[in-house]
N, C-alpha and C positions, 0 to 999 in steps of 0.2 A: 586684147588679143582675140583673132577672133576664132569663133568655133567651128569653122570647115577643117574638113579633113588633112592632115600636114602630111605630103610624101616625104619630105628631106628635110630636115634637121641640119646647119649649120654650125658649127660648133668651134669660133677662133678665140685662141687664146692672146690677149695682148698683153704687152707690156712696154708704157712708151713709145706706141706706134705712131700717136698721133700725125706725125708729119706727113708718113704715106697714105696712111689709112682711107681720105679721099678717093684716091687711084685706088687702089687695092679694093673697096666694096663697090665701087662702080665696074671694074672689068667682073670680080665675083658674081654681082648679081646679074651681069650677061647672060653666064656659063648655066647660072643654076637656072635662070627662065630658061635657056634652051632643053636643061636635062629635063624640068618637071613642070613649063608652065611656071602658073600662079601658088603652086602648090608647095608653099615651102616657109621655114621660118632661119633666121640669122640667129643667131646668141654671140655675142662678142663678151668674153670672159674677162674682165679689166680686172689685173694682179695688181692691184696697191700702186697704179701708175704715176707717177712725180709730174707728167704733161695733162692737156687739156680729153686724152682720149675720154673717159667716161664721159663729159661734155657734148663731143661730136657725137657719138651713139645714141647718147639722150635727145639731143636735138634730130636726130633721124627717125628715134621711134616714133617722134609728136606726131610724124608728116606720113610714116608706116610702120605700124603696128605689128607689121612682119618681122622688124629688125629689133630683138629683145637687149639688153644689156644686165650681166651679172657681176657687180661690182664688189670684190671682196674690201677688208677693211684694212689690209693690208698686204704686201708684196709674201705669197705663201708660196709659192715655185709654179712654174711653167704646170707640172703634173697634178696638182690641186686645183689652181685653174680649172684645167681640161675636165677634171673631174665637175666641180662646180657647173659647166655650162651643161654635160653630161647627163648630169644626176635633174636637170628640168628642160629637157627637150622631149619636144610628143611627138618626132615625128615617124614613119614605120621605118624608116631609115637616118642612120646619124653622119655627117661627114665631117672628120676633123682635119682643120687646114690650119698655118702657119699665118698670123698676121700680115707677114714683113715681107711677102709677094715672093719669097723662093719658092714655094710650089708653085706649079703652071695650074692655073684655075680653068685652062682651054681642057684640062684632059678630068673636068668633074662629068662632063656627060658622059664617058666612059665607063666610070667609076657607078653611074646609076646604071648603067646598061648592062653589066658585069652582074651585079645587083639582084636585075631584075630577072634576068637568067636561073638566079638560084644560090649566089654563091653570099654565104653570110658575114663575111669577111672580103674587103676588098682591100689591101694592102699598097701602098706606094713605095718603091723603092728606088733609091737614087743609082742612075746609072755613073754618073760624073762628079767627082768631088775635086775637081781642079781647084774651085774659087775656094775650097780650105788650106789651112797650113799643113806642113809636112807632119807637125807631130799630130796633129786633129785624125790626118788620114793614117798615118800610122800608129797612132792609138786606136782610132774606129778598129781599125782591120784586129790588133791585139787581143782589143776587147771582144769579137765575135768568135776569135777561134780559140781563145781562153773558153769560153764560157760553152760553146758549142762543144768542148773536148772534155770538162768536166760536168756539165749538166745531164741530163736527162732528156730537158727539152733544147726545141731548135731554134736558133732563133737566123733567120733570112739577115744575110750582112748586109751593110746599107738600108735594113728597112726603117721606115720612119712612121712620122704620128699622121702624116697624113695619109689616111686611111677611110673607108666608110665600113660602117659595122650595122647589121638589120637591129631591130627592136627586140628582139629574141637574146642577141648579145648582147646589151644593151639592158636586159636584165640582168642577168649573169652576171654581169661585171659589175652593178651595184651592187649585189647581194654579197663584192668581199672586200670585206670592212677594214684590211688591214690599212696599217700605214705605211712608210714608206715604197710608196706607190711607185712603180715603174709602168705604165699603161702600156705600150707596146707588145711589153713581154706578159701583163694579165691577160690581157686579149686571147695573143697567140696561147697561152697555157690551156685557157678555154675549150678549144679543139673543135672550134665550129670549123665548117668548110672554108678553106680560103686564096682566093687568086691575086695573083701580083700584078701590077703595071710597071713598068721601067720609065723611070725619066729622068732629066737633066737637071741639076737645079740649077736656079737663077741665081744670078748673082744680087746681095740686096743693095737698094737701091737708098732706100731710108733709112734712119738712126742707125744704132750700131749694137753688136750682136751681143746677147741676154746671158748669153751662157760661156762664163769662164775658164782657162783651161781648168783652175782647181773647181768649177761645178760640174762638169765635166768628170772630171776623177772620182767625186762624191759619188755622180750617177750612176759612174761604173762598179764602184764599189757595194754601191745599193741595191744596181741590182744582182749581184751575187748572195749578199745578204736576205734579199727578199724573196729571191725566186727558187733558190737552192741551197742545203745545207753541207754541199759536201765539203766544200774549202774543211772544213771541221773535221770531215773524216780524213781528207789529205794529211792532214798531220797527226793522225793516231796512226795512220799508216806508215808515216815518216818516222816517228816516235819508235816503233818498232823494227822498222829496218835497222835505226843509226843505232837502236840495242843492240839489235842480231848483229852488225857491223865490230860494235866496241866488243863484244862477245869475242868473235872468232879473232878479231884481233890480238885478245888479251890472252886469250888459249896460244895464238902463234908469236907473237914474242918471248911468253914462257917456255914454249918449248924450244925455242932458237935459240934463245940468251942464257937459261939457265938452265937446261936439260941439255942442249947441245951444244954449247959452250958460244954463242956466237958465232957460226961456221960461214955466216953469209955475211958479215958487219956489217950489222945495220947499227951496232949500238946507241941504242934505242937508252936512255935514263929512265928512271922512276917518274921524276920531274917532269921530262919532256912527254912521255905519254898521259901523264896525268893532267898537263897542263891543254895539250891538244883536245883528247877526249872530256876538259870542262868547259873549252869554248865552245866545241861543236854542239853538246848541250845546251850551254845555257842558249845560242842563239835559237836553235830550234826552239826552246821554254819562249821565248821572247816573242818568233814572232807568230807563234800558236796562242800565245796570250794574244796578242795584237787582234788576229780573226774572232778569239774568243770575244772581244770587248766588243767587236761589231754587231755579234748576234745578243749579245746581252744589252747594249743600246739600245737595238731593236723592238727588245722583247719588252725595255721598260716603257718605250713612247707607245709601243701596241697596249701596253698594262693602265695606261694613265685615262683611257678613253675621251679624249679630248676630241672636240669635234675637227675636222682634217682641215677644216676651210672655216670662214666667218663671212657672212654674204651681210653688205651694207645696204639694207633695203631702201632706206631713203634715198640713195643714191644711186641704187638699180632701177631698171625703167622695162615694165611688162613680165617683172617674176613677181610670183604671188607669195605673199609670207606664211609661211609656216606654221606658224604660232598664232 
């Protein structure tokens, strides 16, 4: 690799790309000569992929030495990846893109210009999610105004990973070790300055897409897990209402049925209130256990310190090992 200075930092996460991958780093490395010149280096992240990508990347680096490859030892998620290519790019700016050519690669010189203005977070967000299904898009939207309505922080609906972040964030973001990693939303927690772009996505053209509805639902779930703990409080606050609830309830049936003789008939049983007031319970016990198990999951994969990623050096091409 060589030791000139790197303005831009490329950072794609693959998995299975192989088929388009051709097309897709040839339009790329258009975009990125026009944003910076010479000035710049590829990382292509290979998650544990079943096709020949690690292959095509190694044979690209023999011929340029700009275009790196970081091949884990196994399939670890799309967000470890990202991290992996992350955690060994030198350049003063990082841009992370999508393998599979739904980000538009025409709108990276923006993204440096945006950049170079000052702003240390450049964000991409999708204007168009036609080429998704109805539950994908109505799940997206669930998902941000859930989280937006009980979090703290904000997170931009439709933002995504393609994004450019300066070398200052780019710090920061290594320095938090947790696990289950949601990169979008560490970022944004961050609280560097940050501008949006709008755009359409593509429709993809190769293989077929990585992420299932049920990984999907994980993500969602993770990053509530990860990023904020009040789900947890929601139900001490539940816990308390449906007491103060069974309270006054049990105050006014006493007084109705057996101080006032029944004057409104409701007649209400012993059984029948007892029976109601233990399901309403136990389901609340149930699913405040449920959230509980998530953050206690959490807390034992963050307890275990395992490393988050496994980088296969023999079979990465221009990262330097560690050890």
């Amino acid at each position: 690799m060589t030791e000139n200075k790197i303005l831009l930092s490329v950072v794609i996460p693959a998995y299975n790309e192989a088929e388009g991958l051709e097309t897709f780093n040839g339009e790329l490395i258009k975009y990125v000569k026009e944003a910076v010149g010479g000035s710049y280096e590829i990382i292509y992240c290979n998650d544990g992929s079943s096709d020949n990508t690690a292959e095509i990347v190694s044979k690209w680096h023999k011929s340029d030495p700009r275009i790196r490859l970081v091949s884990l030892t196994r399939n670890f998620g799309k967000e470890y990846s990202l991290l992996s290519g992350i955690s060994v790019a030198k350049g003063d700016a990082l841009l992370m893109i999508d393998g599979d050519g739904q980000h538009p690669v025409e709108l990276i010189p923006e993204f440096v210009k945006i950049w170079q203005k000052g702003a240390k977070v450049v964000v991409g967000v999708r204007k168009d999610n036609g080429n998704e299904s109805t539950f994908k898009n109505l799940g997206s939207k669930s998902f941000y105004f859930i989280f937006n309505k009980l979090t703290s922080q904000h997170l931009v609906p439709s933002s995504t990973d393609y994004r450019l972040i300066d070398k200052s964030v780019q710090r920061a973001f290594l320095d938090m070790p947790e696990t289950g990693r949601i990169t979008r939303g560490m970022i944004d927690w961050l609280g560097f300055s940050t501008e949006h772009i709008y755009f359409d996505a593509k429709p993809r053209k190769y293989g077929s897409v990585g992420y299932s509805n049920r990984k999907l639902l994980g993500l969602a779930a993770n990053s509530f897990v990860s990023l904020t703990p009040r789900p947890l409080y929601i139900f001490g606050y539940l816990g308390i209402l449906i007491t103060a609830a069974s309270l006054v309830l049990g105050v006014a049936v006493l007084i109705e049925q057996i101080i006032l003789n029944d004057p409104l008939h409701w007649r209400f049983t012993g059984t029948a209130m007892l029976g109601i007031l233990i399901l309403c319970l136990v389901g609340i016990v149930l699913m405040s256990q449920g959230i509980l198990s998530l953050y206690v999951s959490n807390i034992n994969n963050q307890s275990k310190g395992r490393p988050l990623f496994v980088v296969d050096y023999e079979k990465s091409a221009g990262i330097e090992h560690k050890y």
